[in-house]
C-alpha positions as CSV (number, residue, x, y, z in Angstrom):
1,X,12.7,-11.6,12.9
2,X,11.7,-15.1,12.4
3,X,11.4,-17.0,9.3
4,X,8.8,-19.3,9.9
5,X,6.8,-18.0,7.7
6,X,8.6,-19.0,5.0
7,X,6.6,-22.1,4.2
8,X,3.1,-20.7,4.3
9,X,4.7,-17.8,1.9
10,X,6.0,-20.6,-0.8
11,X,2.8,-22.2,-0.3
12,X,0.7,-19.1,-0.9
13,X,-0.4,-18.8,-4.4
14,X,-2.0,-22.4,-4.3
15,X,-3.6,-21.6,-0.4
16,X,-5.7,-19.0,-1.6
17,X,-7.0,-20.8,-4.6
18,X,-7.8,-24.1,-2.6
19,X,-11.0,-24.9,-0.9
20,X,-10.4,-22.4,2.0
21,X,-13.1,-24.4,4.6
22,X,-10.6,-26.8,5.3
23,X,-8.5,-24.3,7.0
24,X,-11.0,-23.5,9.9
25,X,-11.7,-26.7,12.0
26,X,-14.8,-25.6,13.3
27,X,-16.9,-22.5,13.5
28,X,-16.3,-20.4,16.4
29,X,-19.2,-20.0,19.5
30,X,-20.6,-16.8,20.6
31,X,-18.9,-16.7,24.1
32,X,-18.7,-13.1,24.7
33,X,-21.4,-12.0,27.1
34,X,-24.4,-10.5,25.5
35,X,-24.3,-6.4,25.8
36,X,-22.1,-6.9,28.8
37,X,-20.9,-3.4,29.2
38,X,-21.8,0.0,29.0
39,X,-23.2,2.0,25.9
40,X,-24.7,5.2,27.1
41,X,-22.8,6.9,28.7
42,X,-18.9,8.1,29.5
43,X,-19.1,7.4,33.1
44,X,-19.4,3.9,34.3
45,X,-21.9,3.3,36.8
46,X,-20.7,3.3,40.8
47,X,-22.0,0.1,41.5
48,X,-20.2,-1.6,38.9
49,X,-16.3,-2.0,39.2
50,X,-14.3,0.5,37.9
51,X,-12.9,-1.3,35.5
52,X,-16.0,-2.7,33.7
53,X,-15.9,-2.4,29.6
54,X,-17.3,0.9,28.9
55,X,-17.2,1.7,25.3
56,X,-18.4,5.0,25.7
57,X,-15.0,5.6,28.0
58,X,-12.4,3.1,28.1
59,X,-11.5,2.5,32.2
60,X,-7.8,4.0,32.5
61,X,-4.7,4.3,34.3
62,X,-5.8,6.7,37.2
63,X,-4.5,7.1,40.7
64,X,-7.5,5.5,42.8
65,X,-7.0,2.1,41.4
66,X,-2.5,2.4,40.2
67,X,0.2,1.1,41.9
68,X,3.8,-0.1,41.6
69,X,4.6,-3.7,40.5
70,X,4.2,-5.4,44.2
71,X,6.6,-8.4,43.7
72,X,9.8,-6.5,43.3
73,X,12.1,-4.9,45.5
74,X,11.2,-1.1,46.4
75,X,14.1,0.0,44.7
76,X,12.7,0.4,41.2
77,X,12.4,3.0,39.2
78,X,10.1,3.8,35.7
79,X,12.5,4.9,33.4
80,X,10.6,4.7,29.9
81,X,6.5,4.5,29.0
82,X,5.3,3.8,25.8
83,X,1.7,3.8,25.0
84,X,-0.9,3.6,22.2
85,X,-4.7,4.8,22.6
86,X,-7.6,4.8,20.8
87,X,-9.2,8.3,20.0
88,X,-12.2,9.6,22.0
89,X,-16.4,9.7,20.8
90,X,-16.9,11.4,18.1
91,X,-20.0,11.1,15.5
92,X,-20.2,8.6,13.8
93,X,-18.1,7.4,10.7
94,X,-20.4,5.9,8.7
95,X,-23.7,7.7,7.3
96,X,-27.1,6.3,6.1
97,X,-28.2,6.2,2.5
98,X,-30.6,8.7,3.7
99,X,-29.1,10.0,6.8
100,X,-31.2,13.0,7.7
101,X,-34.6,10.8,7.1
102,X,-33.3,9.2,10.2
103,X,-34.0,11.3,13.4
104,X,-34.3,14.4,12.1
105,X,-34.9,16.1,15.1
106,X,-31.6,14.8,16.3
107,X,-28.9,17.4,15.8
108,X,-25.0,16.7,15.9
109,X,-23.4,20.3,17.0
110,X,-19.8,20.8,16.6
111,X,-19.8,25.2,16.0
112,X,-18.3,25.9,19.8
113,X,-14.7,23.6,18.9
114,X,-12.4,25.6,17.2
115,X,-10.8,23.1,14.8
116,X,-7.6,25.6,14.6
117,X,-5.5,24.6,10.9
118,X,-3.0,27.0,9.8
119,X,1.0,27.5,9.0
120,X,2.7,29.1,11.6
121,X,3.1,33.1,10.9
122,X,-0.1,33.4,8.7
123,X,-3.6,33.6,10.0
124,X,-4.8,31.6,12.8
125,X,-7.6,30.1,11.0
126,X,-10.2,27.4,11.9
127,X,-12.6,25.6,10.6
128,X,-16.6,25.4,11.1
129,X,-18.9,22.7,9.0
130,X,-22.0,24.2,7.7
131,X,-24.5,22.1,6.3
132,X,-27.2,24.9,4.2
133,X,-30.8,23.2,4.1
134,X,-31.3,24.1,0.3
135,X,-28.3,21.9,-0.5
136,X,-29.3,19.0,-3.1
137,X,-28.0,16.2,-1.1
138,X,-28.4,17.2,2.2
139,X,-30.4,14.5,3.0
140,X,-27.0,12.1,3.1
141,X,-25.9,13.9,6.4
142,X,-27.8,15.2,9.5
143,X,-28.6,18.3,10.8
144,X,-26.2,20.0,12.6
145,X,-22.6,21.3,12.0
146,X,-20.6,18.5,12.7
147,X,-18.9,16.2,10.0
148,X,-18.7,12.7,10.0
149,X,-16.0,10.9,12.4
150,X,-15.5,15.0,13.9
151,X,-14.6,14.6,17.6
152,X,-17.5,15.8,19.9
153,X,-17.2,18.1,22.9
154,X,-18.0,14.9,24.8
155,X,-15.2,13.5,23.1
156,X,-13.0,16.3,24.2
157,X,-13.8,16.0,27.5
158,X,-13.2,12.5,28.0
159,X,-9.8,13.2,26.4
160,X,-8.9,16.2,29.2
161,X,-10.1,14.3,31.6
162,X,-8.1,10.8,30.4
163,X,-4.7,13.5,30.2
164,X,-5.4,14.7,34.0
165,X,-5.9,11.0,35.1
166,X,-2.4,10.2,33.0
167,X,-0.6,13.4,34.6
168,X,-1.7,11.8,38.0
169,X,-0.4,9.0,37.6
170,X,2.9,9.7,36.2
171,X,3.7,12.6,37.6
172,X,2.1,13.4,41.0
173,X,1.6,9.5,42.6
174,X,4.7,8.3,40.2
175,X,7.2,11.2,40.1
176,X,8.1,10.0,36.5
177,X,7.7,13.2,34.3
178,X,8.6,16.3,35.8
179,X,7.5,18.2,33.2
180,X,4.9,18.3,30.2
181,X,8.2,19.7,27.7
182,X,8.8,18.8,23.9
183,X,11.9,17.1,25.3
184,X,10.2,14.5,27.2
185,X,7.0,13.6,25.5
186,X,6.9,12.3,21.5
187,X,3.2,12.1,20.3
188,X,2.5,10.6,17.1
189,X,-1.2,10.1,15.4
190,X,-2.7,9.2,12.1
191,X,-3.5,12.1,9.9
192,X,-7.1,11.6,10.7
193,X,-8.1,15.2,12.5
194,X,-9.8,13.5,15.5
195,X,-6.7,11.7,16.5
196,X,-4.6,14.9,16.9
197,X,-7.5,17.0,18.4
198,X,-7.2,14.2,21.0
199,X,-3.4,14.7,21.2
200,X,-4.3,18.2,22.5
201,X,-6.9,17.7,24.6
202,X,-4.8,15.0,26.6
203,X,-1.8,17.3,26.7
204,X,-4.2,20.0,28.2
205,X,-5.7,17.9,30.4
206,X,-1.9,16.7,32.1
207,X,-0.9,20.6,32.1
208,X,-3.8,23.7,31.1
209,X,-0.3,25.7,30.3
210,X,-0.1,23.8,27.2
211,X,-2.7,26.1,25.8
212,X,-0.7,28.5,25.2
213,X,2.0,26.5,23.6
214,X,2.7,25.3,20.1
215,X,3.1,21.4,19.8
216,X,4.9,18.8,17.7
217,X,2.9,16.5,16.4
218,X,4.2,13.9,14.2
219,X,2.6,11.2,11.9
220,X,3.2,9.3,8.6
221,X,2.2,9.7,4.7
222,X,-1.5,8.3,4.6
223,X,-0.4,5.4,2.5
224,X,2.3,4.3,4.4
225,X,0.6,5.0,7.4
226,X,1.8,1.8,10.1
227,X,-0.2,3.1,13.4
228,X,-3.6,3.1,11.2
229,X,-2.6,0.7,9.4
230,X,-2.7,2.4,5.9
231,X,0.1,1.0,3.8
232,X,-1.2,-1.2,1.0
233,X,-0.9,-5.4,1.5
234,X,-2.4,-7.4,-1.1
235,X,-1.3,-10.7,0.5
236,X,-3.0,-10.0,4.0
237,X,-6.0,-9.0,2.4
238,X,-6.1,-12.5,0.8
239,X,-5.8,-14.0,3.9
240,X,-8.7,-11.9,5.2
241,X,-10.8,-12.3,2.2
242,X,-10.4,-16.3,2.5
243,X,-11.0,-16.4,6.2
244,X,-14.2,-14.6,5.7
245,X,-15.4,-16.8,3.2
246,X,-15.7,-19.9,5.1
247,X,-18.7,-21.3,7.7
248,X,-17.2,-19.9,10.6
249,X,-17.6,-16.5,9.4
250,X,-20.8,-17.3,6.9
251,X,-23.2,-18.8,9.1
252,X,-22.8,-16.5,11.5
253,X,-24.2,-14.0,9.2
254,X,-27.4,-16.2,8.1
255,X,-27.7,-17.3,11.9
256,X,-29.2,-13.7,11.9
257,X,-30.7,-12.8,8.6
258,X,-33.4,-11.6,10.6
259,X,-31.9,-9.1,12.2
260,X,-30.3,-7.6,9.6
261,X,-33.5,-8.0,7.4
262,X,-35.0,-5.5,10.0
263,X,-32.0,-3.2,10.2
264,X,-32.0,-3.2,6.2
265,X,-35.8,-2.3,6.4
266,X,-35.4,0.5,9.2
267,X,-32.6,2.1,7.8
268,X,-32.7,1.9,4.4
269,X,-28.9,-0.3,3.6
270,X,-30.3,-3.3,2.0
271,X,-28.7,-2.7,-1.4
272,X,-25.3,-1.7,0.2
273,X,-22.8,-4.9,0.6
274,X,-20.8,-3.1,3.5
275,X,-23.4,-3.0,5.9
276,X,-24.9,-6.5,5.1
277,X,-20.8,-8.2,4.8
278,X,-20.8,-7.5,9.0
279,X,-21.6,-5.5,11.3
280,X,-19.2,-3.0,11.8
281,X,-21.2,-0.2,10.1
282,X,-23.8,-0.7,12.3
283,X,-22.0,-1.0,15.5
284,X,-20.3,2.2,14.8
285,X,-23.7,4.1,14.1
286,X,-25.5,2.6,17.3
287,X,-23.1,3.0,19.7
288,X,-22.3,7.0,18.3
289,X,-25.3,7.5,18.7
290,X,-25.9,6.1,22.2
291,X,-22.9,7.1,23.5
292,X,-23.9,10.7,22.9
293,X,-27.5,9.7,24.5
294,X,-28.9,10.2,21.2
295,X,-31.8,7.8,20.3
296,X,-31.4,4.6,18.0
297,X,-32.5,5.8,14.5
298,X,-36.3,6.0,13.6
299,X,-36.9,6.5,10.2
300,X,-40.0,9.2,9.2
301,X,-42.2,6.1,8.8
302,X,-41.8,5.9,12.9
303,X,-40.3,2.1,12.9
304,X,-37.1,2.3,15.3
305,X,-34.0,0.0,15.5
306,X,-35.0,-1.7,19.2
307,X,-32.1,-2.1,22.1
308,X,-32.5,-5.7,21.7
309,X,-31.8,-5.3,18.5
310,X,-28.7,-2.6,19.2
311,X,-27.4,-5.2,22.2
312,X,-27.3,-7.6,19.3
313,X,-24.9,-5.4,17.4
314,X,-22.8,-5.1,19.7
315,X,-22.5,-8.5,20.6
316,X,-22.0,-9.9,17.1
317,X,-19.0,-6.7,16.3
318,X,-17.2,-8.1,19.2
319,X,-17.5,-11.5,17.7
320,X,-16.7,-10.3,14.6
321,X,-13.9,-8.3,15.9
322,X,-12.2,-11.4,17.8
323,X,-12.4,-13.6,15.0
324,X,-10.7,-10.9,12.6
325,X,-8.2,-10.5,14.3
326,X,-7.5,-13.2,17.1
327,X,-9.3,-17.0,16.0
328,X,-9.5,-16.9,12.7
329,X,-7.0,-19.7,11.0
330,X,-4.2,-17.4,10.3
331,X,-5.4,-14.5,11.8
332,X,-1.9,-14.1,13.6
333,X,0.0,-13.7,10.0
334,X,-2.9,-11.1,8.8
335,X,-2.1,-8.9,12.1
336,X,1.3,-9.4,11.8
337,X,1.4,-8.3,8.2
338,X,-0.8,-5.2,8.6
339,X,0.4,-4.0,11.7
340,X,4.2,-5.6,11.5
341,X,5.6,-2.3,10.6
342,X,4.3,-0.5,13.4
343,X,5.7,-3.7,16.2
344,X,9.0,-2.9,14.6
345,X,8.8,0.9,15.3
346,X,7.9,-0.2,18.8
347,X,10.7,-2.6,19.2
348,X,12.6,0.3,17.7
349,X,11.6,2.3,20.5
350,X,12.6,0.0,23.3
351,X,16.4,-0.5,21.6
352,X,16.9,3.3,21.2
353,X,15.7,4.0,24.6
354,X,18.0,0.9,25.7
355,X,21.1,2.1,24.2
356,X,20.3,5.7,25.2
357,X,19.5,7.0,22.0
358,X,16.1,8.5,23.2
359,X,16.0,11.4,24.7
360,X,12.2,10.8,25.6
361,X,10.5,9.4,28.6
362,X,7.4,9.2,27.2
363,X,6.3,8.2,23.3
364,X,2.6,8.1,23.3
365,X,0.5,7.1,20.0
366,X,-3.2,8.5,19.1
367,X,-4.8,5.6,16.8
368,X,-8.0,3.9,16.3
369,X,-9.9,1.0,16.9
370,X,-7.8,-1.4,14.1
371,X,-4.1,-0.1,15.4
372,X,-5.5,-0.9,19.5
373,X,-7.0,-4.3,18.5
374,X,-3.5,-5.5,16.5
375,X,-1.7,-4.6,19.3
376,X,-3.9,-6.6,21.8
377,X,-3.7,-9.3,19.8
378,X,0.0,-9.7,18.8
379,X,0.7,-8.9,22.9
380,X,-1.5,-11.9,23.1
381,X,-4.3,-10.4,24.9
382,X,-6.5,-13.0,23.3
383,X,-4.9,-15.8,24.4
384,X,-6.6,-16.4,28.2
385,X,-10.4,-14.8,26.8
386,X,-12.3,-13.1,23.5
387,X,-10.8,-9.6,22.3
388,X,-13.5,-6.9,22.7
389,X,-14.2,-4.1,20.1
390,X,-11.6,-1.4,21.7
391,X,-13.4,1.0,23.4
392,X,-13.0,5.0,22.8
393,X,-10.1,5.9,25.0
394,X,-8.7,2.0,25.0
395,X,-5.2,2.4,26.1
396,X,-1.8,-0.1,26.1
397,X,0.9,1.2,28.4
398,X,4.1,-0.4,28.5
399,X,6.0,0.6,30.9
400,X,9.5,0.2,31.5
401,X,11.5,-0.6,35.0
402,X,14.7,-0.3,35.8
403,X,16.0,-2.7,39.6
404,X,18.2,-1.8,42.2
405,X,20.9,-4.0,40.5
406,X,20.4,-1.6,37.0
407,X,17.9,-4.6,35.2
408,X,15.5,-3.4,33.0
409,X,12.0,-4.9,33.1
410,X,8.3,-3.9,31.4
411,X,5.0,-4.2,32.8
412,X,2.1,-3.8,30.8
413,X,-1.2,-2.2,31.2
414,X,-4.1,-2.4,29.1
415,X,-7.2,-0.1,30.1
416,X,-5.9,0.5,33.5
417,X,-5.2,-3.4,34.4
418,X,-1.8,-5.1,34.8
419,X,-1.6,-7.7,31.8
420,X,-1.0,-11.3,33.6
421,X,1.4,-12.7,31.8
422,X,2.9,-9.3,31.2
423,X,3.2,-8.2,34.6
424,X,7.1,-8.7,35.1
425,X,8.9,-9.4,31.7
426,X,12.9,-8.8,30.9
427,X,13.0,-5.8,28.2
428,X,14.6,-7.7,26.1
429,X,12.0,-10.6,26.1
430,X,9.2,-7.9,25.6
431,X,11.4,-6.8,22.5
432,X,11.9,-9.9,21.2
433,X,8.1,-10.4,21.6
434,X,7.7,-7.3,19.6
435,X,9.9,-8.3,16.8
436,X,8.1,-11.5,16.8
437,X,5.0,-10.0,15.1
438,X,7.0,-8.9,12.2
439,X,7.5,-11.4,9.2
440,X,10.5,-11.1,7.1
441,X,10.8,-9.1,3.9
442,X,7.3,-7.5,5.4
443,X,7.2,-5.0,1.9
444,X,7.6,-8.4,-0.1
445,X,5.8,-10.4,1.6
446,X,2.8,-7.9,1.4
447,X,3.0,-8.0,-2.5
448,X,3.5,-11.9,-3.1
449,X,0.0,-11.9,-3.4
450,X,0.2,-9.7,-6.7
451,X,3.4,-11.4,-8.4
């Protein structure tokens, strides 16, 4: 773990009372196509490649368009995977002041998935969400039995269908797992529900047996949570705070006070400060919506958020999203600090698997959109072109290789694609990439900013 940090730490307390402008050079320009991608649906068009950003459905490893590393020698062998994925479509996470005002012909149905909950040896018991019509504040949520952030059936499917992909991959084109056993796959979430119905749906989709089954899965305490991130960091969240309080966050927000004067009008958000501080709230309502071919929201006076207007969304949260997390003066030390405990459990993963410690082949992670956009962006994804909002089903494989002469190499893959400059690395360069992202003294560090 490196210590150059150590003079931005000592200088800390007086950075984030100084003038904080003078620490972004210039604003950043809106370079990421406008709405290039797909919003409406999970399957991408066939005349488009098969790799194009689909939000709805993340492109993934499947066995039309995988193959081995080419510039090898024949000889080697996958010996290890690791990978980390974004959960599937589900409704969406954040709700309208008056939610059920806003298409309420539009219904969100989630009564035919069994949400199974239970101890093992009492009932089997699972859980339905009702929403009664005489209920008082019924008119915060829509009509319909699903809860907010609840993974869809859609959702599901994309998830069976993303685990038969994966199983064809690494097991019929591959020969890598033999198996779908406990002893050869480790699957860890957060302790958000969606994640883990995920889990299941993936594992069902690489083997329909697994029905039948029981299944570890294991995640951390909410607050110390490192694949969500969810443990508490005062320090990065100065860093944040100060980033986004300079032009090259401001103005892009009054570059388009008129569209979010029109949102605020249609939907009813003006007086709330997280949907007017970015976009975020927005994007995740729009594209839930559309992704579900649901309609934009109408409210009952019949004025309707427009696609332009929606395509605009989307193109300022992918802005907003790259900046976050990849341009933004010190936007490295905020990821690394949020999400350095989660690169060490990675790094972790590569020695034990190295010294033959692990008994798994496969450790596979079920996040969200903030743990796959950290992990782009300490990999250096950003580096060569803009970070995109990860899309549902966004996956990182790393994948391990072992030569004819026993040398250990990793290849990456991120939404199906071989990573460039992470085609061919020695494992113990990748690891030392890894432990690279983590600052020293991370739990101290991550409280200066309250001493």
């Amino acid at each position: 773990m490196s210590s150059i940090f150590t003079p931005f730490l000592r200088a800390f307390s007086g950075y984030i009372n100084m003038q904080t402008s003078q620490y972004i050079t210039s604003p950043p320009s809106f370079d990421i196509p406008h709405n290039h991608g797909i919003y409406n649906s999970s399957t991408t068009p066939a005349h488009l490649p098969w790799n194009t950003y689909n939000y709805c459905n993340a492109p993934h490893v499947n066995p039309e368009y995988y193959s081995k590393p080419s510039h090898v020698d024949s000889g080697i062998t996958l010996v290890f995977l690791n990978g980390m994925m974004r959960h599937h479509k589900r409704t969406p996470d954040n709700l309208y002041p008056n939610e059920r005002d806003l298409d309420a012909s539009v219904t969100w149905e989630c009564k035919h998935l069994a949400a199974h909950s239970y101890i093992g040896g009492t009932a089997r018991i699972f859980h339905e969400t009702i929403i009664p019509d005489w209920h008082p504040f019924a008119v915060e949520i829509w009509n319909g039995t699903c809860d907010s952030g609840q993974l869809t059936r859609e959702g599901l499917e994309d998830a069976i269908k993303h685990g038969k992909d994966f199983w064809s991959v690494y097991h019929d084109k591959n020969v890598f797992l033999q198996n779908v056993v406990e002893d050869d796959i480790y699957i860890r979430t957060s302790t958000e529900a969606r994640t883990q119905h995920v889990a299941g749906g993936f594992l069902f989709g690489m083997d329909p047996s697994t029905a039948a089954k029981s299944w570890p899965v294991y995640m951390q305490p909410r607050n110390i949570d490192a694949l969500v991130p969810g443990y508490s960091c005062p320090t990065a969240d100065a860093i944040r705070s100060a980033y986004q309080s300079v032009p090259a966050w401001l103005d892009h927000l009054t570059q388009h006070v008129d569209l979010q004067a029109r949102l605020e009008a249609t939907l009813g958000t003006g007086h709330l400060n997280a949907w007017s501080s970015w976009y975020d709230h927005y994007f995740d309502t729009f594209t839930s919506r559309t992704c579900h071919r649901h309609p934009l929201p109408c409210n009952s006076s019949g004025n309707c958020v427009s696609q332009d207007d929606a395509s605009r969304v989307y193109f300022l949260g992918d802005w907003e999203y790259n900046y976050i997390w990849n341009t933004a003066e010190n936007a490295t030390f905020y990821n690394q600090l949020t999400f350095g405990v989660m690169f060490m459990e990675l790094a972790q993963n590569l020695r034990r698997f190295r010294s033959g410690e692990d008994r798994y082949k496969l450790r596979l992670y079920v996040g969200h959109d903030g743990s796959m956009i950290r992990l782009a962006s300490g990999l250096g994804l950003g580096q060569k072109a803009p970070l995109r909002w990860p899309a549902m089903g966004s996956e990182i494989l790393t994948e391990v290789w072992r030569t004819s002469t026993n040398q250990d190499f990793v290849r990456v893959l991120h939404d199906g694609t071989p990573v460039k400059h992470l085609e061919w690395v020695s494992l113990q360069d990748f690891i030392d990439l890894l432990e690279a992202q983590v600052p020293e003294n991370i739990f101290d560090t991550c409280n200066l900013a309250v001493t």
